[in-house]
N, C-alpha and C positions, 0 to 999 in steps of 0.2 A: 477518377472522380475524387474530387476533393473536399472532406466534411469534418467537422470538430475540429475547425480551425483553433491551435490555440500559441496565439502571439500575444507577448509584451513581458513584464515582469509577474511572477508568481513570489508567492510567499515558500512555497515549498516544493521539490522535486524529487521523489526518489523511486529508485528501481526493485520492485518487488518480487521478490525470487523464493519459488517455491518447486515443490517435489510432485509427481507425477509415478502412477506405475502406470507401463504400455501393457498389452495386450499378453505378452510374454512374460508377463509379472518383472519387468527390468527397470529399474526407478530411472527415469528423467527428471533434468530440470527443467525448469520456465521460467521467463522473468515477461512482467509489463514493467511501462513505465509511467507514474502516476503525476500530473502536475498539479496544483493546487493553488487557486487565488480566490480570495476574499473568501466567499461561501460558496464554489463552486469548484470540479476538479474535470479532467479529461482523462483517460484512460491513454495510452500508446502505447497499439498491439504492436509488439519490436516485432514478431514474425511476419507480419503484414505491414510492416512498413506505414503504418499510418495509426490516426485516431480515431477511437471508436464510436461507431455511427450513433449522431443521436446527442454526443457532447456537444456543451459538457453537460454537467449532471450536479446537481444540489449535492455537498457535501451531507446532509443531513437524509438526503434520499438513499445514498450508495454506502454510509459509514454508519452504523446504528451508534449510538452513544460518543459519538466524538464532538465538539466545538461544533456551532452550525455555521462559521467563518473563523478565520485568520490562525488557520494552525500555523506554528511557528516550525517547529522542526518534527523530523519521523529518523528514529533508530531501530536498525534490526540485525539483532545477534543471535547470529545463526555458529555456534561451537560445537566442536568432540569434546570428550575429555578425552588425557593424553592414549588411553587405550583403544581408542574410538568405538567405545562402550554405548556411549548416551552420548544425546544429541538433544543441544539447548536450541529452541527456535524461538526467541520472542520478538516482538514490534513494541515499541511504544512511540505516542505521538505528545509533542509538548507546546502548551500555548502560555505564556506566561509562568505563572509558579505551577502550574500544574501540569500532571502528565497522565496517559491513560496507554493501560495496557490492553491491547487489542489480542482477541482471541480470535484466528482465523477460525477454528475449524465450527465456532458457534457464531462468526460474524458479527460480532461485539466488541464494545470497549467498556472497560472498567476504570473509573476515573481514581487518582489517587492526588492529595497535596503533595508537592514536593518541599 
């Protein structure tokens, strides 16, 4: 079955990769992959091979505090330091001169001027 069809040109696409512990306390990764046009985005479960039912979805419904259309770009810097001590995880999304840093673990964005 085929649903959360999503064709044509987006403003934005990227793959979001995140950490997991299984049942064995063993960290996995995960990644979707997020599309984005005008003020609306899809989800695409890469394990399931498709998009998730019900897209798409109001950018302003699924992203608290981000643009309620036309985000331009999403960065996410995921580093060690050279000891692989700490580990930098952030996202940010940019629409114009401004950028907002998204806090996954409270599901928020924090807008800043650039």
């Amino acid at each position: 079955r085929l649903y959360g069809v999503c064709e044509g040109a987006f403003n934005v696409i990227f793959d979001w990769v995140y950490q997991r512990k299984n049942a064995n306390g063993a960290v996995t990764y995960h990644f979707n992959t997020y599309f984005f046009r005008k003020g609306w985005y899809w989800l695409y479960e890469n394990r399931s091979n498709r998009t998730r039912y019900g897209d798409p979805i109001p950018i302003s419904t699924g992203w608290r505090n981000l643009p309620d259309s036309d985000i331009d770009a999403f960065v996410h810097i995921w580093a060690w330091n050279k000891n692989f001590e700490e580990k930098r995880d952030v996202q940010y999304f940019f629409k114009g001169t401004q950028y907002w840093h998204y806090d996954p673990i409270n599901d928020m964005a924090f807008t800043q001027d650039a």
